[in-house]
Backbone as a printed PyTorch tensor [residue, N CA C, xyz], in Angstrom:
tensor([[[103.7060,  86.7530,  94.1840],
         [104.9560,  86.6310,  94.9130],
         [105.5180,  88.0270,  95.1920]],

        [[106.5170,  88.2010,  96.1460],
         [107.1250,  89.1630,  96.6720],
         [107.9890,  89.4170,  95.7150]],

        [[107.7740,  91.0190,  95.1020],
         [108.6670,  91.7330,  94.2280],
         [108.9000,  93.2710,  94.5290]],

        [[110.1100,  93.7950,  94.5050],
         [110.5790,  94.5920,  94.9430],
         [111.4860,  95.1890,  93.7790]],

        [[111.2120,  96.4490,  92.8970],
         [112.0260,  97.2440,  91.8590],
         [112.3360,  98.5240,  92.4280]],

        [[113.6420,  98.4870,  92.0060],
         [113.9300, 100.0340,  92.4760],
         [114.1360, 100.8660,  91.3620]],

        [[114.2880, 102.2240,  91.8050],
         [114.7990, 103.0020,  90.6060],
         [115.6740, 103.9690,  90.8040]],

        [[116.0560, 105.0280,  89.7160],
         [116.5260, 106.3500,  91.0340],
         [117.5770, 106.6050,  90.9190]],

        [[118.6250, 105.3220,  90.7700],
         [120.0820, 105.4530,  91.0460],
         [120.4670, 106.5260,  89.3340]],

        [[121.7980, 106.6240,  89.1460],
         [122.4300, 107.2780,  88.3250],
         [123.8400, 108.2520,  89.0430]],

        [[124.4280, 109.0820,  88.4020],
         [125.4970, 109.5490,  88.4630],
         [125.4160, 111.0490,  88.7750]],

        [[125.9380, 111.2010,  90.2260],
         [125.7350, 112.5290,  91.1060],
         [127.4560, 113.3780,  91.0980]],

        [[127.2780, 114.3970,  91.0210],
         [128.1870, 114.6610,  91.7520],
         [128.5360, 114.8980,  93.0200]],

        [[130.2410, 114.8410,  93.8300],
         [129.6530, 115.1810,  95.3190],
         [129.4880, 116.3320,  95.3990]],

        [[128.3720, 116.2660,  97.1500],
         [127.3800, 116.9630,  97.1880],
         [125.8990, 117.1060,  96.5230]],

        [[125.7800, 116.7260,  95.7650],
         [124.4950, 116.1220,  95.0450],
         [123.7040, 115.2080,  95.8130]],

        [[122.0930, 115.4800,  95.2720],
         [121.1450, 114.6380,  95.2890],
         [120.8870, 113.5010,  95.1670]],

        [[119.7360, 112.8660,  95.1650],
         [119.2280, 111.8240,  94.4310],
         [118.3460, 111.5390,  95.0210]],

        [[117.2150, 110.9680,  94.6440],
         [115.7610, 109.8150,  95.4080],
         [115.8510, 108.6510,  94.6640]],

        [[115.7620, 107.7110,  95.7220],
         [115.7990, 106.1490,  95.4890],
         [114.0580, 105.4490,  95.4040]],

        [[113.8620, 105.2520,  94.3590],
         [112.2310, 104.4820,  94.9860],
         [112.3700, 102.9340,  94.7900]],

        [[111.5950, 101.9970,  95.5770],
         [111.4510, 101.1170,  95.2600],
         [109.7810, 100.8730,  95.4690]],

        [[109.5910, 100.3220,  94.5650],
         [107.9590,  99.6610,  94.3770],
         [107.6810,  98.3260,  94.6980]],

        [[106.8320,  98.2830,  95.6560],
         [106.9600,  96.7770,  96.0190],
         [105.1760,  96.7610,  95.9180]],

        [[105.3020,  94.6720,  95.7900],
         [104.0150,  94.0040,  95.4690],
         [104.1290,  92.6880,  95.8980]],

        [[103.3200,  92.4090,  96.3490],
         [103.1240,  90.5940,  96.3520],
         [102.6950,  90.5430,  98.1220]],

        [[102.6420,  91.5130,  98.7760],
         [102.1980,  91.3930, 100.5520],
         [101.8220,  92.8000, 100.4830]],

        [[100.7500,  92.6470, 102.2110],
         [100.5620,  93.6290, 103.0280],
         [101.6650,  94.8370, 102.5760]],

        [[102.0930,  95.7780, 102.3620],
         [103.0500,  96.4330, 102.0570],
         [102.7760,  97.3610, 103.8020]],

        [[102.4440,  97.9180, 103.8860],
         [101.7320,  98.9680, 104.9150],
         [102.4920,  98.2230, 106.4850]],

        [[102.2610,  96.8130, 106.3970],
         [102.3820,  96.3190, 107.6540],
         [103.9690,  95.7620, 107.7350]],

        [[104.5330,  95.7850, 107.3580],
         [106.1020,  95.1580, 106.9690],
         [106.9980,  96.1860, 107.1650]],

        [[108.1860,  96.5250, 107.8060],
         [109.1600,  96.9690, 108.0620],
         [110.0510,  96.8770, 106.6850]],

        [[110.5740,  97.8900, 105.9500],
         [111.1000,  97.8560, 104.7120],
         [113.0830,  98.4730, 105.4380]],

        [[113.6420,  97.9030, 104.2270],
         [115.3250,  97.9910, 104.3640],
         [116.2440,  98.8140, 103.0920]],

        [[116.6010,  99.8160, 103.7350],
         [117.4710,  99.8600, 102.4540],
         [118.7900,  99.4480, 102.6500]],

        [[119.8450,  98.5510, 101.4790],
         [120.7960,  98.3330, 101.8550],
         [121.7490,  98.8850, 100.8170]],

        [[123.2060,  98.9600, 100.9240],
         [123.9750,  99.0090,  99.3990],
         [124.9470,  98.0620,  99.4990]],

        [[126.0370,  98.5150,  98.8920],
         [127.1840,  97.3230,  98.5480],
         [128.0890,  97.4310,  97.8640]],

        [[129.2120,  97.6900,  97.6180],
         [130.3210,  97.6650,  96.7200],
         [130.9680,  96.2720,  96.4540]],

        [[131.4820,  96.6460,  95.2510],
         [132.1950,  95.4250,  95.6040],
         [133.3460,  94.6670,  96.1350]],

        [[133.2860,  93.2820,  96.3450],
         [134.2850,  92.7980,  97.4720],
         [133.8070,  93.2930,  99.1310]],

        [[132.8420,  93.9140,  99.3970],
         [132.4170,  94.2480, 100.5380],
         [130.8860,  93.8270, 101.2330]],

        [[131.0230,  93.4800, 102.3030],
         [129.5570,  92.6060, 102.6160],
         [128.5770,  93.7560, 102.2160]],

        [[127.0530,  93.4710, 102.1780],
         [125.7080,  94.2750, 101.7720],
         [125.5930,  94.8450, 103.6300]],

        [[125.6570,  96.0600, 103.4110],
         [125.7320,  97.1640, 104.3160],
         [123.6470,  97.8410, 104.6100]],

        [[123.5730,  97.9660, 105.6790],
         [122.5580,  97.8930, 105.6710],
         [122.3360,  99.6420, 106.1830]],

        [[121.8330, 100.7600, 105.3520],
         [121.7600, 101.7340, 105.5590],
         [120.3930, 102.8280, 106.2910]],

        [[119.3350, 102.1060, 106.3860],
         [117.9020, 102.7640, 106.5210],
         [117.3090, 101.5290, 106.5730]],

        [[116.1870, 101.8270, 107.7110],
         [114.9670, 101.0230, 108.0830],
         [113.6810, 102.0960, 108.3330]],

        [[112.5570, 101.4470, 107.8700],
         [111.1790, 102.1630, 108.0390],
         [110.6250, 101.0600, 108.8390]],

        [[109.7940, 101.5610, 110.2540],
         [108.7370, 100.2270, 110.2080],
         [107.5170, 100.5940, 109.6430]],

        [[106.6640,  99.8620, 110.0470],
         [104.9890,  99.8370, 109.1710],
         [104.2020, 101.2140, 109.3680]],

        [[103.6720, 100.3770, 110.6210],
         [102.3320, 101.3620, 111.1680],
         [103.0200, 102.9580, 111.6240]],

        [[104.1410, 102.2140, 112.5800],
         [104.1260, 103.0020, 113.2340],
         [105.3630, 104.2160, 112.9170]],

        [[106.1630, 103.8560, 111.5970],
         [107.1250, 104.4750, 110.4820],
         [108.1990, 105.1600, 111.7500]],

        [[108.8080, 104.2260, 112.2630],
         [110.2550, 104.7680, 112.8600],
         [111.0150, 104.2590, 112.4080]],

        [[112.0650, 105.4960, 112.3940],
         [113.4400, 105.2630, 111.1540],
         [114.7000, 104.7840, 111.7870]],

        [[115.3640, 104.1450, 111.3500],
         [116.8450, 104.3680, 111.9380],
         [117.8740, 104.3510, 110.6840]],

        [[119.1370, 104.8600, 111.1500],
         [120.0640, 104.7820, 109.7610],
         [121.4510, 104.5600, 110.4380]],

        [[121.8950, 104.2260, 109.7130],
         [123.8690, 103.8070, 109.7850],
         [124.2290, 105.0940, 109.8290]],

        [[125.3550, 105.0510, 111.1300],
         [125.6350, 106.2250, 110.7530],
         [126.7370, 106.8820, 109.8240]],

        [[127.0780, 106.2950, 109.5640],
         [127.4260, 106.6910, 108.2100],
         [126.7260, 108.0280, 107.2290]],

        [[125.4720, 107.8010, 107.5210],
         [124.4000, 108.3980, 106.3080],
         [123.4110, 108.9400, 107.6280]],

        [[123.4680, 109.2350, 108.5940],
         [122.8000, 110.3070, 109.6490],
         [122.9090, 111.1130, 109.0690]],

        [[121.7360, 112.3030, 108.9150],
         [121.6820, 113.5040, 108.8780],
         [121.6900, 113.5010, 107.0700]],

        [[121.9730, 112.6370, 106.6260],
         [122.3920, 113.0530, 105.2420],
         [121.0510, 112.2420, 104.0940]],

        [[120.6040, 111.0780, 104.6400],
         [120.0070, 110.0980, 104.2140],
         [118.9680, 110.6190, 104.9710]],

        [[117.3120, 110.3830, 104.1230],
         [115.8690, 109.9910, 104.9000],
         [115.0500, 108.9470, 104.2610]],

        [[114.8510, 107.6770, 105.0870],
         [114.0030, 106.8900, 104.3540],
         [112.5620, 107.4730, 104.7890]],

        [[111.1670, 107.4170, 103.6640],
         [110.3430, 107.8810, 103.9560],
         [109.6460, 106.3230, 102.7850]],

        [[107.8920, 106.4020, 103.4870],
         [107.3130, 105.0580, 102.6200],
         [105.6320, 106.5130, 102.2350]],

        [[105.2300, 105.5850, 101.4880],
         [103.9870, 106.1630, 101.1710],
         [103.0050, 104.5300, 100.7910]],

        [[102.5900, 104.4040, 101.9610],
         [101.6610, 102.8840, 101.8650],
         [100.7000, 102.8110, 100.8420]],

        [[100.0420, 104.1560, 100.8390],
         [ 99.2350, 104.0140,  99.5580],
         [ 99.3170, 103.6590,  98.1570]],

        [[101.1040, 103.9490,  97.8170],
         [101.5160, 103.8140,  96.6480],
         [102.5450, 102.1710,  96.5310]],

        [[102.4370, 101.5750,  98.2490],
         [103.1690, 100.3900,  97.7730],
         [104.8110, 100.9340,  97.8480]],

        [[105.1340, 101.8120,  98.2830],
         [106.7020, 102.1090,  97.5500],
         [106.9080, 102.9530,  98.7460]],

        [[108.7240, 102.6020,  99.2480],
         [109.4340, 103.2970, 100.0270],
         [110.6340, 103.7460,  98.8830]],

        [[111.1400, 105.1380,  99.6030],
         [111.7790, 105.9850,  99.1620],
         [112.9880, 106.0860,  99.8480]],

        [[114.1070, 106.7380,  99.3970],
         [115.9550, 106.7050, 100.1170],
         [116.2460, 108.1960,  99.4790]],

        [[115.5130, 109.5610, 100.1810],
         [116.1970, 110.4290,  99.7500],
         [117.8270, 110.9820, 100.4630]],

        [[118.8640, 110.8300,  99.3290],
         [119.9920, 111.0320,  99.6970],
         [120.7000, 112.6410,  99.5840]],

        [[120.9460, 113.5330, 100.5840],
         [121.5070, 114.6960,  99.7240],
         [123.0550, 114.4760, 100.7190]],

        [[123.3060, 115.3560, 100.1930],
         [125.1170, 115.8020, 100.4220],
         [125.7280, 114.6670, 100.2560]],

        [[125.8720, 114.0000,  98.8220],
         [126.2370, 112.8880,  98.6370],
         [128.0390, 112.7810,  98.4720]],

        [[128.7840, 111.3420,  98.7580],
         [129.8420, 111.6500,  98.8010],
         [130.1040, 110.5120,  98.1440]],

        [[131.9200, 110.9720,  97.4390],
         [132.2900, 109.4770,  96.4950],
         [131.8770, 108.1210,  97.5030]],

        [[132.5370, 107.9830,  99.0780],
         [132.2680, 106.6820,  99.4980],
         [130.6020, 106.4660,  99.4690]],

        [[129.5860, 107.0280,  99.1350],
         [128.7170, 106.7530,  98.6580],
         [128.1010, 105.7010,  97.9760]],

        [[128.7860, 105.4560,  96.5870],
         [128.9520, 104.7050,  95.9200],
         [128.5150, 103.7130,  95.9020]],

        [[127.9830, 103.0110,  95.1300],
         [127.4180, 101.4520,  95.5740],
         [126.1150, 101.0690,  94.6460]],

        [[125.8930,  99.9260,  95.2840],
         [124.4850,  99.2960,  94.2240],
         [123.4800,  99.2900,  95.5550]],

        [[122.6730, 100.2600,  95.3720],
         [121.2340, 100.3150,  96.5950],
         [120.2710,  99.1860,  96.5460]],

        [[119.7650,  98.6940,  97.7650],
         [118.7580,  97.7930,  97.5330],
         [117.6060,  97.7560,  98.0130]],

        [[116.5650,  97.6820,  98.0060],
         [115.7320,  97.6810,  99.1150],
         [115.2720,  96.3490,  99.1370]],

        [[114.6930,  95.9860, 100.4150],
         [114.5690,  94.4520, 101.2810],
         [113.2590,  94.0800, 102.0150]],

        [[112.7280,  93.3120, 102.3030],
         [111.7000,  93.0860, 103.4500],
         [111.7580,  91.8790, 103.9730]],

        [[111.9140,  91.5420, 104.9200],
         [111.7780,  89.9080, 105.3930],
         [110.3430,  89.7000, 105.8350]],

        [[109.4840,  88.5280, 105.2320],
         [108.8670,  88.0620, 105.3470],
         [108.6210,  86.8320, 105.8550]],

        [[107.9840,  86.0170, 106.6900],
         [108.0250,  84.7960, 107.0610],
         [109.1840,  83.8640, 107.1260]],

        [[110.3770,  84.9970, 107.5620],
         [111.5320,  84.4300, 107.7370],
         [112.5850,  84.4280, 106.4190]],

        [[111.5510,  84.6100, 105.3040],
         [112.7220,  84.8760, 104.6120],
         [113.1150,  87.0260, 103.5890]],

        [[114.4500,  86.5590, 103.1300],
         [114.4860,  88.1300, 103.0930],
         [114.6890,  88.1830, 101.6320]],

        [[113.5510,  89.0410, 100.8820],
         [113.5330,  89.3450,  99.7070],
         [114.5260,  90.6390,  99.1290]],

        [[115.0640,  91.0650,  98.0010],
         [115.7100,  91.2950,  97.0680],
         [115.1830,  92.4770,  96.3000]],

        [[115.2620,  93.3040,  95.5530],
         [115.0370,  94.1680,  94.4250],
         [116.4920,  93.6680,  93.4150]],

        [[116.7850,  94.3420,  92.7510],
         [117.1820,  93.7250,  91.7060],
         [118.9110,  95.0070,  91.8880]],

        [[118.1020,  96.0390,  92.6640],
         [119.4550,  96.7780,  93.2380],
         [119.4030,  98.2930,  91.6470]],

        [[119.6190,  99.2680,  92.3870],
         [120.2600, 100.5290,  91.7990],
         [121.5570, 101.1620,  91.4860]],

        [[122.4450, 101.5820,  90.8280],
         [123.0970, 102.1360,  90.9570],
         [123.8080, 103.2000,  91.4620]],

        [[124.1000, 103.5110,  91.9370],
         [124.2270, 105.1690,  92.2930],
         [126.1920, 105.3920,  92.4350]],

        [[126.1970, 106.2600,  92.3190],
         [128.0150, 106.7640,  91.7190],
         [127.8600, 108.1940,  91.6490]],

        [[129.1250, 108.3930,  92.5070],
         [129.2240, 109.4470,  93.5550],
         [130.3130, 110.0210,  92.5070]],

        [[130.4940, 110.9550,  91.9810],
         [131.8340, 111.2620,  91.1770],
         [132.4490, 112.4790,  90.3940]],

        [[132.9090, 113.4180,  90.5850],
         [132.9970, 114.4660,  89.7230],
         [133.6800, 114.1320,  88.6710]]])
């Protein structure tokens, strides 16, 4: 079955770093368009970065232009959310996603907290 773990998150200050990975298993990984999303709470799941497959074109919210790069490495199964010049509205629980045969799978979500 389709499983999706992330990792990565923890406590930045602003302006700070971070890399997001998620490891995925259970499909084609290579051929699937992957999602990163986040979320605070009381606020709908915000959808921040897309990779497609083959042909790996990105797009991002802009919000996180210029600041955010999703990058995948097919060989390893796992897309990546490197974040720099991070800011408190930052904040949130990261997710990464894939819809498959109509439906849209889950990771279990990261932390990340933006905060001096």
């Amino acid at each position: 079955q389709v499983q999706l773990v992330e990792s990565g998150g923890g406590l930045v200050q602003p302006g700070g770093s971070l890399r997001l990975s998620c490891a995925a298993s259970g499909f084609t990984f290579s051929t699937y368009t992957m999602y990163w999303y986040r979320q605070t709470p009381g606020k709908e799941r915000e959808l921040v970065a897309t990779i497609t497959g083959y042909t790996v074109i990105t797009k991002y919210a802009d919000s996180v232009k210029g600041r955010f790069t999703i990058s995948r490495h097919n060989a390893k199964n796992t897309v990546y959310l490197q974040m720099n010049s991070l800011k408190p509205e930052d904040t949130a629980a990261y997710y990464c996603s894939v819809r498959r045969i109509g439906t849209m799978y889950w990771g279990q979500g990261t932390q990340v907290t933006v905060s001096s």
